[in-house]
TIKE-951421 format. One line per 8 residues: number of its first residue (from 1); their letters; for each residue x, y, z of C-alpha. Coordinates in Angstrom, 3 decimals. Example, Ala and Ser with C-alpha at 12.3 -4.5 7.8 and 13.67 -1.06 7.14 Angstrom:
2
1	AS	12.300:-4.500:7.800 ~ 13.670:-1.060:7.140
//
This chain:
384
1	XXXXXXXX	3.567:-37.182:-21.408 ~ 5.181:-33.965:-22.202 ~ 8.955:-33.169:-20.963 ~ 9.275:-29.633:-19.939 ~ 12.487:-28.378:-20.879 ~ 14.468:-26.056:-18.718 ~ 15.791:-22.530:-20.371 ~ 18.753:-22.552:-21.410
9	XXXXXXXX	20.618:-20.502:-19.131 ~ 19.133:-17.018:-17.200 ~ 19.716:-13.720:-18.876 ~ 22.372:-12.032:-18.208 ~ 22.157:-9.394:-15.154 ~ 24.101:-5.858:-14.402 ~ 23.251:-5.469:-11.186 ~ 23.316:-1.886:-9.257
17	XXXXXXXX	26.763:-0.671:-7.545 ~ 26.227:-0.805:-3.637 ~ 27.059:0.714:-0.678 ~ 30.066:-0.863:1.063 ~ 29.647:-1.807:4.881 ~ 32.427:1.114:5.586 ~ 30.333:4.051:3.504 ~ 27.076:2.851:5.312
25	XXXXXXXX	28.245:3.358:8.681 ~ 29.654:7.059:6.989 ~ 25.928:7.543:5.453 ~ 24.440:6.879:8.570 ~ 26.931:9.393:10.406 ~ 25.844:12.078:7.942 ~ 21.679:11.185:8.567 ~ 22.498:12.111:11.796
33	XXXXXXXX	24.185:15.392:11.316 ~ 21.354:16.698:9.402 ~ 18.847:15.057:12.231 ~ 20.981:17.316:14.840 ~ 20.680:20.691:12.275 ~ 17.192:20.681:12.195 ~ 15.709:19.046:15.623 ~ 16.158:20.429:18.935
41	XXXXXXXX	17.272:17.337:21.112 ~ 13.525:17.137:22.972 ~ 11.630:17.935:19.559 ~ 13.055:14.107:18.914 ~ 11.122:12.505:21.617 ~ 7.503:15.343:20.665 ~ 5.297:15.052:17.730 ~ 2.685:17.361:16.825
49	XXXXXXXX	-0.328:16.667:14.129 ~ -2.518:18.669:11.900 ~ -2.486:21.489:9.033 ~ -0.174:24.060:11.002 ~ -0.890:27.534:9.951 ~ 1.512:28.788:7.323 ~ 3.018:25.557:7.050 ~ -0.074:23.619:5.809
57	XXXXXXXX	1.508:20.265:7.263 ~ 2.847:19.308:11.088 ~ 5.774:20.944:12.360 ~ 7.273:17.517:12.835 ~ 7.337:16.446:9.435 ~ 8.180:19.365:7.978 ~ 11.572:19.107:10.278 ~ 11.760:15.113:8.995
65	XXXXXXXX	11.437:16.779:5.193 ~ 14.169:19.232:5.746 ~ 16.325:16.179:7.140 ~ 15.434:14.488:4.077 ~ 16.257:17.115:1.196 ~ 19.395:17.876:3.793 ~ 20.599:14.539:3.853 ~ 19.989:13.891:-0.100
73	XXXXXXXX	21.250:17.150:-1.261 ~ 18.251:18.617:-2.712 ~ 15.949:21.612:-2.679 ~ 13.219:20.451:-0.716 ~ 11.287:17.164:0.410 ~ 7.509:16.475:0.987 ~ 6.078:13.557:2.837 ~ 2.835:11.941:1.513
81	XXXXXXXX	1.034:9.304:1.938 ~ 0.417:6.231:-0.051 ~ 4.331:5.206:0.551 ~ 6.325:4.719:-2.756 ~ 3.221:4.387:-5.165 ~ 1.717:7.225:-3.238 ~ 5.056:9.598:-4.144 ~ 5.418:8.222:-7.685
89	XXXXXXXX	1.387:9.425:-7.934 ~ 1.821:12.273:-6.667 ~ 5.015:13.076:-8.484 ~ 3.670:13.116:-11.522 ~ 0.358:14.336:-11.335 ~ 2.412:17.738:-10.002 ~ 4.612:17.211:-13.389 ~ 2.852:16.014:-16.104
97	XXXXXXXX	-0.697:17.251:-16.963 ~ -3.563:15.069:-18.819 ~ -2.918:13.929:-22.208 ~ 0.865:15.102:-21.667 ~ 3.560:12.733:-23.341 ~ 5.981:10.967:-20.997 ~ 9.155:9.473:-21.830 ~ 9.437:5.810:-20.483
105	XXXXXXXX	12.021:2.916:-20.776 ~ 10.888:0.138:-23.206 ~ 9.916:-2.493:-20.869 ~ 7.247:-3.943:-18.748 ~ 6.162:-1.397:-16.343 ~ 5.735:-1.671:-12.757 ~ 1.996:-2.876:-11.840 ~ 1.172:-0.122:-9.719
113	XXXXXXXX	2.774:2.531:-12.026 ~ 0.819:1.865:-14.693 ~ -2.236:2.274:-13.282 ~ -0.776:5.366:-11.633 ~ -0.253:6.543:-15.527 ~ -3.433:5.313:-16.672 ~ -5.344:7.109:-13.703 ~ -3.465:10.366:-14.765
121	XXXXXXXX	-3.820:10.338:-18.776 ~ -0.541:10.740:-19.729 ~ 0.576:10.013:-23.018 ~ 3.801:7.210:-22.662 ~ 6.410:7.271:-25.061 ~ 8.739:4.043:-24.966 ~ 12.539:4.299:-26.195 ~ 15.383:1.805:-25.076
129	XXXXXXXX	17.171:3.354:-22.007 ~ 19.896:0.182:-22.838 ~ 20.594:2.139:-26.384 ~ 21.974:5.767:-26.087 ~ 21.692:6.430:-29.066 ~ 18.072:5.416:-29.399 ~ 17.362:7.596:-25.905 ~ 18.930:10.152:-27.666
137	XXXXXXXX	16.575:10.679:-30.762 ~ 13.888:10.278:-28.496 ~ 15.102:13.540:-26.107 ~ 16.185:15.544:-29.002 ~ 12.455:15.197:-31.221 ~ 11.701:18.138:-28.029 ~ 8.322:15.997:-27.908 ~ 8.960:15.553:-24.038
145	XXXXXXXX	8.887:17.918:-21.210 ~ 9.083:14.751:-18.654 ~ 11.079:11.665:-18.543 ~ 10.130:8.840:-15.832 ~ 13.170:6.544:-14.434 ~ 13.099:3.553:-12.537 ~ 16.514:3.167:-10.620 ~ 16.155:-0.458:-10.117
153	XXXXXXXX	16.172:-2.532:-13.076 ~ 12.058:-3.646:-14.969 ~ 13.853:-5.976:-17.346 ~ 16.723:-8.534:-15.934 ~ 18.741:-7.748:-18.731 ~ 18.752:-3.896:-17.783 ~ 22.062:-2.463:-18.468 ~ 21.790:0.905:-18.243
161	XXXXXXXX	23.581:3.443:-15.754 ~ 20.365:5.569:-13.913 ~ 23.080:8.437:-14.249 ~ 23.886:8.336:-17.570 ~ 20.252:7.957:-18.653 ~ 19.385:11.437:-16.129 ~ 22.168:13.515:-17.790 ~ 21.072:12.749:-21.264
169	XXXXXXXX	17.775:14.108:-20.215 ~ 18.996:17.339:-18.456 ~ 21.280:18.046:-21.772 ~ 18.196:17.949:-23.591 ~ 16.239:20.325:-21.643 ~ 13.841:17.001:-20.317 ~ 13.179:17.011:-16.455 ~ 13.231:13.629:-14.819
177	XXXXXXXX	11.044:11.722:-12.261 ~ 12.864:8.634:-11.157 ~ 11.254:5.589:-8.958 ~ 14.177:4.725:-6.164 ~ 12.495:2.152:-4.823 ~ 14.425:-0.541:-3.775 ~ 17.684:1.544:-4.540 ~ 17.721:4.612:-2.234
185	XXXXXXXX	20.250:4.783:0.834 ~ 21.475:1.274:-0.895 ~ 23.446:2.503:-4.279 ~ 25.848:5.277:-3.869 ~ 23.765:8.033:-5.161 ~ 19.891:8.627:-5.561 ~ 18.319:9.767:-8.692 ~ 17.820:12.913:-6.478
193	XXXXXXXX	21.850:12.666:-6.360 ~ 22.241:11.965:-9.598 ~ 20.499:15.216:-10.912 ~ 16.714:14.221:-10.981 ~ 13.970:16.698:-10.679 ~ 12.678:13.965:-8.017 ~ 13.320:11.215:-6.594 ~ 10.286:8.808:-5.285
201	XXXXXXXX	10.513:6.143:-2.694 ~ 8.485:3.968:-0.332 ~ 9.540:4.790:3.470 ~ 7.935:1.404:4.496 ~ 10.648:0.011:2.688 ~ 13.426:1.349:4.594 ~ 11.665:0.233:7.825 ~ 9.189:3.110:7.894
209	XXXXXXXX	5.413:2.969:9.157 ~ 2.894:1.829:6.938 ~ 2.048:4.084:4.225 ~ 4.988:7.034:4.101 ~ 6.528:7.781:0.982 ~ 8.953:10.704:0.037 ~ 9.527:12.841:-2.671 ~ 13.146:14.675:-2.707
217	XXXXXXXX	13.582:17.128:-5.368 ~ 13.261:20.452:-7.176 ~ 11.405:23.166:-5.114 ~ 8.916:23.584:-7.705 ~ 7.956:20.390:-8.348 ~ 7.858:19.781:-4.003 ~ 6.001:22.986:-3.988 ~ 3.335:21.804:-6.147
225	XXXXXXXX	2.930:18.161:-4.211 ~ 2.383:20.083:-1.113 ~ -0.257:22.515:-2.875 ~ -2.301:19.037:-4.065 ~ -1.670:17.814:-0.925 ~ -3.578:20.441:1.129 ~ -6.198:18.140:2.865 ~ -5.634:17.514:6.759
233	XXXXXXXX	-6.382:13.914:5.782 ~ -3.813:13.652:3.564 ~ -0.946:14.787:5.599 ~ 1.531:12.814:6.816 ~ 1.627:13.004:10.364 ~ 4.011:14.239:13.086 ~ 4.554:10.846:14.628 ~ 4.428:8.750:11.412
241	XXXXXXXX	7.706:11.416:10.100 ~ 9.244:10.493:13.756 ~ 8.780:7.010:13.084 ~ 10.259:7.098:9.591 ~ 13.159:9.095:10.880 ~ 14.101:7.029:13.549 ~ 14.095:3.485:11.381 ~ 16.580:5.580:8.621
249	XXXXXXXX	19.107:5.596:10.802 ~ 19.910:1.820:10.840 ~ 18.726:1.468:7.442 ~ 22.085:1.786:5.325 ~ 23.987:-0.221:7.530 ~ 21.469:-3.063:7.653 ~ 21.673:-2.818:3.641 ~ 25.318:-3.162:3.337
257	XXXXXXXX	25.064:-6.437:5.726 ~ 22.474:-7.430:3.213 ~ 24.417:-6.881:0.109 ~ 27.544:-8.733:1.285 ~ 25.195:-11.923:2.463 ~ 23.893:-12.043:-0.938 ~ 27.179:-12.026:-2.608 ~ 28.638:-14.702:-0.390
265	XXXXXXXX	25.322:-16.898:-0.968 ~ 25.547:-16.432:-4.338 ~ 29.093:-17.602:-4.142 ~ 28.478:-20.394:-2.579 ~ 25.480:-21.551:-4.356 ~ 27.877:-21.211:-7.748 ~ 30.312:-23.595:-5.968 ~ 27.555:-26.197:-5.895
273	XXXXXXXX	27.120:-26.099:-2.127 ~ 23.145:-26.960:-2.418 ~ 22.204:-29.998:-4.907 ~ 19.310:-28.839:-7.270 ~ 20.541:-25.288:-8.245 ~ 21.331:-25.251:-11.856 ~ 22.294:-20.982:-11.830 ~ 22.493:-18.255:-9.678
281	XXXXXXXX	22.589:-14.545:-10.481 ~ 22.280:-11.581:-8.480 ~ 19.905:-8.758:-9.615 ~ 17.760:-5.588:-9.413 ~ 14.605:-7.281:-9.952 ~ 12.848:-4.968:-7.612 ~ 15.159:-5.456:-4.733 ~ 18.175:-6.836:-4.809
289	XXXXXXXX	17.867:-10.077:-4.745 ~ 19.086:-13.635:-5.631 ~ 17.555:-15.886:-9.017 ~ 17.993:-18.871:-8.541 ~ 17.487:-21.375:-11.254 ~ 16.829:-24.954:-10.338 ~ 17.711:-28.205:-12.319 ~ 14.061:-29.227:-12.173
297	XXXXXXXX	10.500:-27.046:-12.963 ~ 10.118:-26.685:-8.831 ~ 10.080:-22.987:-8.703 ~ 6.034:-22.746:-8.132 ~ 6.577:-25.248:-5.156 ~ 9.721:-24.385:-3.733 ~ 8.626:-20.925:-1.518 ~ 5.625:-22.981:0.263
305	XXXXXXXX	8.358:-25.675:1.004 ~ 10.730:-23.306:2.053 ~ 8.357:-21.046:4.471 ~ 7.916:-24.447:6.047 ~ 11.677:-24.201:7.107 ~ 11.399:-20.720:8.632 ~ 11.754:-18.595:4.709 ~ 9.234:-15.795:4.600
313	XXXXXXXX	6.122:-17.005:2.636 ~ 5.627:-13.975:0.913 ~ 6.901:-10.312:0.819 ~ 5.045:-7.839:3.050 ~ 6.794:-4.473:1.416 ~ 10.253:-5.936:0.260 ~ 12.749:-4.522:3.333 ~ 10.148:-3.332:5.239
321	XXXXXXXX	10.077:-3.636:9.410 ~ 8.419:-7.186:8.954 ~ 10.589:-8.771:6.779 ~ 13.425:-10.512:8.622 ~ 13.587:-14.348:7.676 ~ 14.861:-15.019:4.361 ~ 12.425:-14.318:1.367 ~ 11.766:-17.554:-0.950
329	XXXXXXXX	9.169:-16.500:-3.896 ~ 8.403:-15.888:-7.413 ~ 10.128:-13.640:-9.772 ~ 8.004:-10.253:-9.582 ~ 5.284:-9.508:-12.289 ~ 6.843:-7.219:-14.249 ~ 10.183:-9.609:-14.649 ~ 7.495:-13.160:-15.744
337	XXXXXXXX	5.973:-10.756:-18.232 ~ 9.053:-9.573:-19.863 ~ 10.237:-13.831:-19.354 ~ 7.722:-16.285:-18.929 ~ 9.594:-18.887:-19.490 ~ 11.406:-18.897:-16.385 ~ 8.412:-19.333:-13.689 ~ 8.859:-23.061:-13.560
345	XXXXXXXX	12.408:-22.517:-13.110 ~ 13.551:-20.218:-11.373 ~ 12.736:-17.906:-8.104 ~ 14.291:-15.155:-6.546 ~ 16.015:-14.980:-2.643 ~ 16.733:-11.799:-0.728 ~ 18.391:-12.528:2.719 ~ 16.880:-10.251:4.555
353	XXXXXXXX	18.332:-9.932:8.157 ~ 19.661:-13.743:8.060 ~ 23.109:-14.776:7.024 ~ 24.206:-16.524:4.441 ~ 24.310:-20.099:6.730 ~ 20.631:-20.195:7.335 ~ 19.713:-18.951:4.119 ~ 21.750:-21.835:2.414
361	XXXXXXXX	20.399:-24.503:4.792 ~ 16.925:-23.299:4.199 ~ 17.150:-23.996:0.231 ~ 19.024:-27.100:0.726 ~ 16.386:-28.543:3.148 ~ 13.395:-27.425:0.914 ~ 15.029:-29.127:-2.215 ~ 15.774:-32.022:-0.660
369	XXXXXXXX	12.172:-32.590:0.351 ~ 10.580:-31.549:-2.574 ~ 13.213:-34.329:-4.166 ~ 12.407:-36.613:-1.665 ~ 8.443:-36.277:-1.067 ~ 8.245:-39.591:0.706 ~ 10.945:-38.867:3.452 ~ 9.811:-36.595:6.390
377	XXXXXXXX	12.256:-33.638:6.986 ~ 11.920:-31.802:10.499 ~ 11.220:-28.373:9.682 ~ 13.342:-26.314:11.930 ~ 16.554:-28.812:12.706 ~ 19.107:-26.877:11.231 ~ 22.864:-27.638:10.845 ~ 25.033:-26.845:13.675
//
């Protein structure tokens, strides 16, 4: 009978800078100002729908787009649909023409990106983001036009600064598309912020309707999103922008909450609070979140254990409006392909809306009964 071994330890992490409790409630402030310099008070309780004439969109979201590019500093903003994978496609199809190179990070690429890129025909270029001076050859062969960005980390080792990767580019003359999924209106600054030629996110994930992404960004680049985007069909609509709107303005202050549980469970879980956990480290794999490395290979069983104790089973959009237990699962694709080794070992735990009590008392009831299969454990008696 073989013995699996565990890994030795995980890698290690450099997770993203985030917004403290007392800057969300000031981000949230500012959303607002830019909500009352673009909306008449009744045009926030009115939505309208189809191609407007010589606006080509509703005149609700194009009042939710100039609240976006307000809000985010930029030039201008375009709604589409499709939500984050949507805006990445659309992103750069407007940038980056058939057969075109593109600059990517060397590491496993998001699922849904790369068959975005494969769709489109671009030619991908890898170079180390983690090595400056590697990023730097790259930029300065002037093979690239484009350089793609994902904010939030694809490998767990990740260490580079989204910043200091986007100003290399723009000192080279390369224009940037960055994916702030899972970062946006949660780190300080946006690649938008940060100097990108866009930035591309999933609306669903910040509490959003189904389907709405955003692209904030250069005018010419927004310009030419809208010009693909000319079908009625394809519009986003006036009520789906109101929709968005209204769930942004809780959304950074709900993030901050989330940040600070997962630093006190991870505390507390590194204090040996809960029997079975071997490691914990916090990270950008997607969202933030929690890996967790057990002392035994439990990791494939542990989230169907744990969803009997009231986790969430499986993500719906990772933060979206559905998501409010705690989130036991699997580390994403993209991190098991760059390390295999740990999907017997380890899974990752995002909070959610909980705090850090229930979340802790849901992982230490779910070890215990997969470590003691014979015993029956009540599903839902929780600690007082």
């Amino acid at each position: 009978m073989s013995v699996q071994l565990s890994p030795a330890q995980l890698p290690p992490t450099f997770p993203l800078p985030t917004v403290s409790l007392e800057d969300a409630v000031r981000l949230q402030y500012r959303l607002l100002e830019c909500v009352a310099a673009h909306f008449e008070g009744p045009q926030l309780f009115e939505a309208d729908a189809g191609v407007v004439p010589g606006l080509g969109r509703p005149r609700t979201t194009a009042r939710v787009e100039a609240v976006l590019a307000d809000h985010f500093g930029a030039e201008d903003a375009a709604l589409v649909q499709g939500a984050g994978t949507g805006a990445i496609r659309a992103a750069l199809q407007a940038a980056v023409s058939p057969g075109a190179p593109l600059l990517i990070h060397r590491a496993p690429v998001y699922k849904s990106t790369a068959t975005t890129l494969r769709g489109l025909g671009v030619r991908t270029t890898e170079a180390d983001f983690n090595d400056p001076t590697a990023l730097r050859q790259a930029l300065e062969s002037g093979a690239f036009g484009w350089a793609y960005v994902q904010h939030s980390r694809q490998r767990l080792a990740d260490s580079y600064e989204p910043g200091e990767i986007l100003a290399l580019c723009r000192a080279a003359g390369v224009r940037t598309v960055v994916d702030d999924n899972y970062a946006v209106m949660r780190v300080p600054a946006s690649g938008a912020e940060l100097g990108a030629d866009a930035s591309c996110f999933s609306l669903f994930k910040l509490h959003g309707p189904e389907g709405v992404g955003a692209i904030v960004g250069a005018r010419d680049l927004v310009a030419r999103v809208r010009a693909d985007n000319y079908s009625g069909g394809g519009q986003v609509q006036g009520h789906q922008a109101l929709d968005a709107l209204r769930a942004l303005t809780h959304v950074p202050v709900m993030w901050a909450l989330q940040s600070q549980v997962g630093e006190e469970v991870a505390a507390r879980l590194s204090a040996g609070e809960v029997p079975g956990v071997a490691e914990v480290r916090i990270a950008n794999a997607q969202d933030r979140c929690l890996l967790v490395r057990l002392d035994r290979p439990a990791a494939r069983e542990l989230p169907a254990v744990a969803a009997r104790h009231g986790a969430a089973p499986y993500p719906v959009g990772s933060n979206s409006r559905y998501e409010i237990a705690p989130l036991v699962y699997r580390l994403s694709a993209s991190s098991l392909e760059d390390a295999p080794e740990l999907a017997d070992w380890t899974v990752r735990i995002n909070p959610m809306r909980a705090g850090a009590d229930l979340v802790i008392e849901i992982l230490r009831r779910s070890l215990r009964e997969l470590n003691e299969p014979h015993e029956l454990h009540e599903p839902h008696e929780l600690k007082g």
